[in-house]
Each structure stands twice: as C-alpha cells, then as structure tokens.
N, C-alpha and C positions, 0 to 999 in steps of 0.2 A: 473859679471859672474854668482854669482847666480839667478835662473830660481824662479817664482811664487809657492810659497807652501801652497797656503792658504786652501788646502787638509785638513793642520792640525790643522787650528784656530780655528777650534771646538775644539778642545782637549787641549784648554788652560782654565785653571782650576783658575787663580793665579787673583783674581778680583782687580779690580781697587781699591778701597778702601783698599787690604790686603797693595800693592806695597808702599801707600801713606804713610799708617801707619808705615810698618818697616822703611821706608827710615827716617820718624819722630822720629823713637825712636833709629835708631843707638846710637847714641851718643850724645854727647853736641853741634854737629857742627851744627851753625848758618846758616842754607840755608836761613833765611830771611833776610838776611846783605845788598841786593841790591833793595828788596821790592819797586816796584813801577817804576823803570826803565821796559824796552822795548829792546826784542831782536827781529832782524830776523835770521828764519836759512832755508838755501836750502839744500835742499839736491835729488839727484835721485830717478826717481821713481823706487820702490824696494818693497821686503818686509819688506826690514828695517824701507823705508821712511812710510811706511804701519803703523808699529810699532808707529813710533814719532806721527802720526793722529792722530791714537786711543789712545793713551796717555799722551799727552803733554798737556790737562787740570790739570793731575796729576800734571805733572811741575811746571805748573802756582800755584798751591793749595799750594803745598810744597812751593816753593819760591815767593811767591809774586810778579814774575815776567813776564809781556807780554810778550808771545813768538809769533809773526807771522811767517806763516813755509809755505813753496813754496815746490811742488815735482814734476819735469821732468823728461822726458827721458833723457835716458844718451846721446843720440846723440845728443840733445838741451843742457840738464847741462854743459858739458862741455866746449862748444864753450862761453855761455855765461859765466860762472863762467870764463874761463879766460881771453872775454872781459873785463869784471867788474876788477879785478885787474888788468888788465893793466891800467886802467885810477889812480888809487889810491885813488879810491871811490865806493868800493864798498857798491852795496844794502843789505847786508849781515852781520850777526856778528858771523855766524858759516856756514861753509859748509863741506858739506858730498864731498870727494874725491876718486877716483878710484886709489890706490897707483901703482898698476902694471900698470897701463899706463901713469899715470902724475906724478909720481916719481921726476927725472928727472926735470920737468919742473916746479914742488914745488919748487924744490932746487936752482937750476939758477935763475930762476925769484923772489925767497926770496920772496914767497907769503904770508908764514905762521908765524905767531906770537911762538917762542920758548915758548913751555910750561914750558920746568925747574923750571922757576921761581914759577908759580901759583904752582906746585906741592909741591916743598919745601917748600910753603908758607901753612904752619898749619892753621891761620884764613883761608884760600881761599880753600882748600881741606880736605875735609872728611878724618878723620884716617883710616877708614876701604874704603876706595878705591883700599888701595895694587895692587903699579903700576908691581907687582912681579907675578902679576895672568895670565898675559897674554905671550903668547906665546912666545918665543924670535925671530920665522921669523917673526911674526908680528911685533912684537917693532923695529928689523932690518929694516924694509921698512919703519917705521914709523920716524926712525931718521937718519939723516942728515950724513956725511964723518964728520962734522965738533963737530957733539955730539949732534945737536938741535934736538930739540923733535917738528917736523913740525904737526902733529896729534895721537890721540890717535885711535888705529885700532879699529874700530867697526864690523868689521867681515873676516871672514877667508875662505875663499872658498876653497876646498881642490878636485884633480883628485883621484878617485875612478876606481875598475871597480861593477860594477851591472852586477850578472849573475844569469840566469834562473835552480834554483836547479831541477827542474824536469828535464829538457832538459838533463841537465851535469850527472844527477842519471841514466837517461836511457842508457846511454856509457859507465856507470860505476864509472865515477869522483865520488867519496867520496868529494874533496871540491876544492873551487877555485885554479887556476895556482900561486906557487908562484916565476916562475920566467919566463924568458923571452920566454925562449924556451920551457918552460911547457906550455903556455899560446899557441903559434903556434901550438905545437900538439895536444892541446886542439880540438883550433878552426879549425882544421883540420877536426878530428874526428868525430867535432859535425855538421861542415857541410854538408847540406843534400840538392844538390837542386831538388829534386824530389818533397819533402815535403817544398820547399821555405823556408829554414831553413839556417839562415848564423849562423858562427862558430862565429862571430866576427864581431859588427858594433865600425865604429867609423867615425870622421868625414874626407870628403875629399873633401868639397869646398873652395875653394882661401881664404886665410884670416883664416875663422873659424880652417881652421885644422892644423893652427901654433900652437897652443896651445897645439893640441895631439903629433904632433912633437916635440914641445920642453919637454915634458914629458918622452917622451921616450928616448932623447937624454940623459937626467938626471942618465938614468940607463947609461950610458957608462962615468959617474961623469962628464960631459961637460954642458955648457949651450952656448948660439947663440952670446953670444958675451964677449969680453974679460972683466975682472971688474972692467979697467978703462972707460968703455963703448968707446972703441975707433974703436976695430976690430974685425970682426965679425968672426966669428967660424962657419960658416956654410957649410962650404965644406973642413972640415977636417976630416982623415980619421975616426974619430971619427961618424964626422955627414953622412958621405956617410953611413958606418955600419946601422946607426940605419934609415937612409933614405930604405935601403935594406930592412929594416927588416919591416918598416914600408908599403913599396913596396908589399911583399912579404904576410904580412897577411891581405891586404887589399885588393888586386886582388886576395889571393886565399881562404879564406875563408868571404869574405866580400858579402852582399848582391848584385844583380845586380843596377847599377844609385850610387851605393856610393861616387863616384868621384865628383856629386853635394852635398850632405848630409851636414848638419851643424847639430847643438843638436837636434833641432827638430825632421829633419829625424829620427835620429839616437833615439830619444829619441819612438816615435811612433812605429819603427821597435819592438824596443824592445819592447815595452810595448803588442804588439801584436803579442806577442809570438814568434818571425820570428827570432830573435836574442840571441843566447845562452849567450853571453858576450858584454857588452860599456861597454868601457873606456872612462869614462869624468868627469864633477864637479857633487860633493856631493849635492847642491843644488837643484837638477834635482831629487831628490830621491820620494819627497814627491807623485807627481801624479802617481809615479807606485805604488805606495799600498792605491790610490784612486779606487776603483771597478767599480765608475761610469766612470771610462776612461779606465782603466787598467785591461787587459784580465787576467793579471797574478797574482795581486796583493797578491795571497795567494804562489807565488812562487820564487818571488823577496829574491836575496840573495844580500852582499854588503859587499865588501873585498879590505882590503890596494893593491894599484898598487902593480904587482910583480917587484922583483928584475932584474935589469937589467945586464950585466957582468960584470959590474965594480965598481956599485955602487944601494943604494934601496934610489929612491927619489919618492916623489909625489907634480908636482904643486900646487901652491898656488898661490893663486889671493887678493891682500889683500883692504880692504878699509879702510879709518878711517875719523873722525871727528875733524874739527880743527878751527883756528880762523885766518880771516885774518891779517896781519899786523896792515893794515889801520883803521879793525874795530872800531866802536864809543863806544860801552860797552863791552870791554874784561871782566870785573871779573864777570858781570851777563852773559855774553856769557859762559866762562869759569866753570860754574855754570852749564851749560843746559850740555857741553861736559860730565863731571862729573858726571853725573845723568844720561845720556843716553847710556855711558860705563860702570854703577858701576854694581855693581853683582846682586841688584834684576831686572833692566832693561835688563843685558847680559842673564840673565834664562830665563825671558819671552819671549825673543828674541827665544832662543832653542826651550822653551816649545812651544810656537807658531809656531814653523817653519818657522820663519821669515831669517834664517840664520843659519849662524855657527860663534860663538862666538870665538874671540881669547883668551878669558878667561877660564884657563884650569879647575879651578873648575868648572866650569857650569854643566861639564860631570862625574862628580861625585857626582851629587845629585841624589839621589834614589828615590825621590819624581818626578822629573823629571823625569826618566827613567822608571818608575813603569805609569807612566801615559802618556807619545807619544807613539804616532800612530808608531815612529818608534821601531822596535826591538831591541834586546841588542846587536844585531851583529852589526848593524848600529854604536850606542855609541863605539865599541869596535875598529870597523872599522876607525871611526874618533880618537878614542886618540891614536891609533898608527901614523897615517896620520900626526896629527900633529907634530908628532916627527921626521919622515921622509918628512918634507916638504921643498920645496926649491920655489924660483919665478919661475913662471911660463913665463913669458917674462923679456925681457931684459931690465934693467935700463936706457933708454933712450930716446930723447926728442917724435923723429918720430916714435912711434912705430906702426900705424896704417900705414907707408907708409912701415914699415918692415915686417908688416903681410902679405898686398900685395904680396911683391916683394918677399919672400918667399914662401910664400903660392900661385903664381902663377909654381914656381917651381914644389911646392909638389903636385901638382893636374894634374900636367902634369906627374909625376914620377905615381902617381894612375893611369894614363891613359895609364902607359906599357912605358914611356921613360927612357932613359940612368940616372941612378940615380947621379953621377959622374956630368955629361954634364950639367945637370940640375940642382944642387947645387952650380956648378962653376956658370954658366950663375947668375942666382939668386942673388948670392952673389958679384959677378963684378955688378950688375945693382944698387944695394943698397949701397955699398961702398961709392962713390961719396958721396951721399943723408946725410950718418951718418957722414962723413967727415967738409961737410959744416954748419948741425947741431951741430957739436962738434966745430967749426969753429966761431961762434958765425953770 
C-alpha cells in the first residue's frame, strides 16, 4: 500500500559508512558467525525493496555474507512467491510478504519458518534488536493463532486524512474534523463547484475503495468479517450506516468522475488544489510536499482519521520479512531479517522515506525529525495512528476476490444506488467464495 517517496531521498543524511560502523560497535554480537555462506532474498518492488538495493553491500561488509536480492512487482511477487512454496523448494531464503493480504495463506499453508527460536537464541540475535520496539498491530499480524512468529514486520502503512490548510482557513476551520460528522460538515462547507473545489476526495473504483470502506467501518468498532474469518459483516446494520455515510460524502461533496478514482486520482485532485480533504495511506504523503509536482506543497496539512460513533480506528496495512520453512540458510538468512528490521536500517527507512516503520522509536529521534522533508504534524500524526490502528482487510485467504465483490457494491452505492440492496447483494455473492476457501 505504500506509494513511491523518493521525493525525500535527498534528505537522508545517515551515510553508508555511519549505518556499518554503529551496527559494528553495538555490541559483542558476532554478525560474522555465517561468513562465507550465500543468501537469496525477494522481495517487492517498493521503496523498501529500494532501501535493501542501496544497502545491502552494507550487509555483505558487516556479515561476510552473499546476499543475491530479486525486486518485483507485487502483482508478479506474489503469484510467484507462492508458486515457489508450493513446490517445497523454494529460490529464496528470505522474502518480503504483504501480511494484510496473505495473512491467512502464511498460516494455512505453514509457509514460514517460526522465528521464536532464532530470537531467543542469544548467539543468533543481537541484544539490542528489542523485539518490544515494534508496534503490537504489527507483531499481531505478524503471528500466528497458534503463537508462531511467521515474520518480522518491516513496515506499517497507516489511513491518514491530508487536508488543504488554506482552503479549510478560508471557511474558517481552525483545524482538521475530528470526527465523523465534523468531517461531513467540513466537506460540505468547503465544497465549491463554481471554483471546482470538492470538500472531500476519496476513492470510489471497484476494489481500490474497499479499503476506505473498511476504514470507515472501523469508526462504528466493526470490521468486514467475523475473527474466525468465517462470516462476513458486510451488510450489517453496522456496515449499511457507514456504507450511507460513505454514500453520502462522496456524491455530495466529492469531485465529479469520483466513482472511477483510485489513490492516484484522488492523490492529483488533491495535490492540485481541487481537493480540501483525502482520506488514505500515509505513504502517499511524500509527493505533495514535492513542489516540482505539487501545487500545494507549502499548504499540505496531515491529521489522525476522525473518530467514528463508536469507536477512533485507522487502517493499517502491514508487511514484514521472513524465512521460508524450506530455506537452505536460515541462520545466515536470519541474519539479513535482523539487520534489515533493527533500528539503524528501520531510521534510514523513515529518514529516507522509504516507509513507515513498525518500530515505535524511530519517531522519536529528533535528529530524524529535525532533518525530513516531513513536518512535526506529519511525526505527530503517525504516533498517534499507530496507537489507533486496526487491519485494514480482513484475515483471509481470497481477499482480492473480496475486494471485488464488495467493491462492485460500493461503486455502485457512489453511483446513487440503494445502499441496503447493495450490501446484501455483495455480501450473498462472496459468502459462497469465503465458504469453500475456509472449506479447504
């Protein structure tokens, strides 16, 4: 889920040589114990896969270890990384995973090697790693019903809204909506189509605008399916409300064509001033306060999701790093995970803008924050986020045939039909689908 930031990799200050040297002098821990051995690791193309390019000679320097490293898209990584473990040979001894979508199908298929052990294991992990720094929704999605540690998260995607302080100054607004219904009368107010001015983008194409759905469901404390992932919640009176509400500030403060919109759209309206308030991932932040793209870039504001009636959530989208079962060199694999999660690779990650770290100190370094492109609202924005964050999709195997069959719903509700009718329909068409995937 997170979008390209490389806006900000100019502003990474932290040279390669500094990263090598700390990581050398932590402590007495023997990174050279595998010296000479050979890993491979895939991972998505990203800007995290970004990150491991540009530094994984480091790796090699520190550990005396070959790392060969492969980065695709995720609509390739995918299918092949779970080619490659179905055969029980995979080309791989680490891979990067998408946990909000393959969750689920980590677990069932028993893809990933339990970390427990390498962790507890003093010789094989660093003292100063503190498996306590990261987030506890990421460590939740990262382990198993059963207590296994299937990956270690490497990043945290979090729903924001980004809003236009000039726009919102000129109506009066002193500061962003913090709740649901502030947020409607917001986007009311600010809408202007004289001046082509929506109150309010977000997405409304098939698929992409499950994700701002189930965000918003979040505020009525529900999510889209039950948490033995058996039955879905989607046309409860729960999800009709927030389907209304969804309804409701998207045809009426929403720009005209928004019923196609994914991030992009949605990300251009705003950035070209046409959009007083998006709602979407944190990720997305960095090209609106690029100048050479973004109209606004001295006007960009960035504020935790408002409160919903029942409850204050904001999705999260998690990934993490792990080893497969079948791998040939787990302790030198286990090695690179370790290194590429620990806190001076999780900074450079921030600092560069390559992500959003599940590591809660990264956002309290002052050296950090004193030196990105982003502002202290942005920092302030994210460590509340991550304390109000929940998943953003639902634990389960099909989730891209759930985006669909929902998300055909919802684009039909943005286009003015019965929000009721169209929830039910939705949710009868999917049933079946998650039945026979739970069904084995």
């Amino acid at each position: 889920m997170i979008r390209r930031r490389q806006v900000l990799a100019s502003t990474a200050i932290l040279a390669a040589p500094a990263i090598v040297a700390r990581a050398n002098a932590q402590s007495a821990f023997d990174w050279k114990q595998f010296k000479g051995q050979s890993i491979e690791v895939n991972y998505q193309l990203s800007p995290r896969g970004d990150l491991v390019r540009n530094h994984i000679k480091e790796f090699e320097e520190l550990t005396g270890i070959k790392a060969g490293f492969e980065q695709i898209p995720e609509q390739q990584q995918r299918p092949k990384v779970a080619m490659e473990m179905a055969t029980g040979h995979p080309g791989f001894d680490v891979v990067n995973v998408g946990m909000h979508v393959q969750k689920r199908l980590v677990e069932s298929a028993k893809w990933m090697e339990d970390l427990r052990p390498f962790i507890a294991d003093k010789s094989l992990t660093n003292p100063d790693f503190d498996m306590g720094d990261f987030s506890a929704p990421s460590m939740k999605v990262a382990t198993g019903s059963d207590g296994k540690i299937n990956v270690i998260p490497n990043n945290q995607d979090l729903f924001i809204v980004f809003y236009n302080k000039e726009l919102l100054a000129e109506k009066g607004f002193k500061a962003p909506p913090k709740t649901y219904d502030e947020m409607y009368t917001m986007a009311k107010a600010l809408t202007d189509p004289a001046k082509q001015i929506a109150g309010f983008v977000g997405r409304g194409l098939k698929n992409a605008n499950v994700v701002l759905f189930d965000n918003i469901l979040l505020g009525w404390d529900q999510e889209t399916v039950t948490p033995d992932g058996k039955t879905l919640l989607t046309d409860t009176p729960a999800a009709i409300e927030a389907a209304q509400w969804y309804q409701k500030i998207m045809r009426e403060c929403g720009p005209t064509g928004n019923i196609g919109f994914n991030w992009n759209e949605c990300q251009t309206t705003f950035m070209q001033g046409r959009a007083a308030m998006w709602w979407d991932g944190i990720g997305f932040s960095a090209p609106l306060l690029d100048k050479t793209k973004s109209r606004i870039a001295d006007k960009v504001g960035f504020a935790p999701v408002p409160a919903g009636p029942k409850a204050h959530n904001c999705a999260t989208f998690i990934e993490g790093i792990g080893i497969p079962a079948n791998a040939k060199n787990k302790k030198a694999a286990w090695l690179f995970v370790q290194w590429i999660t620990g806190k001076a690779m999780m900074n450079e990650q921030l600092r560069a803008g390559a992500g959003t770290p599940p590591r809660l100190s990264c956002y309290a370094r002052e050296d950090i924050v004193k030196t990105s492109a982003f502002p202290q609202e942005w920092f302030d924005t994210t460590g509340v986020s991550l304390k109000i964050a929940r998943s953003g999709l639902p634990v389960i195997v099909p989730v891209t045939e759930f985006r669909d069959a929902i998300g055909t719903g919802l684009t039909n509700i943005v286009g003015g039909a019965d929000v009721a009718t169209e929830l039910k329909k939705a949710t009868a068409a999917f049933q079946p689908v998650l039945d026979k995937s739970n069904a084995g």
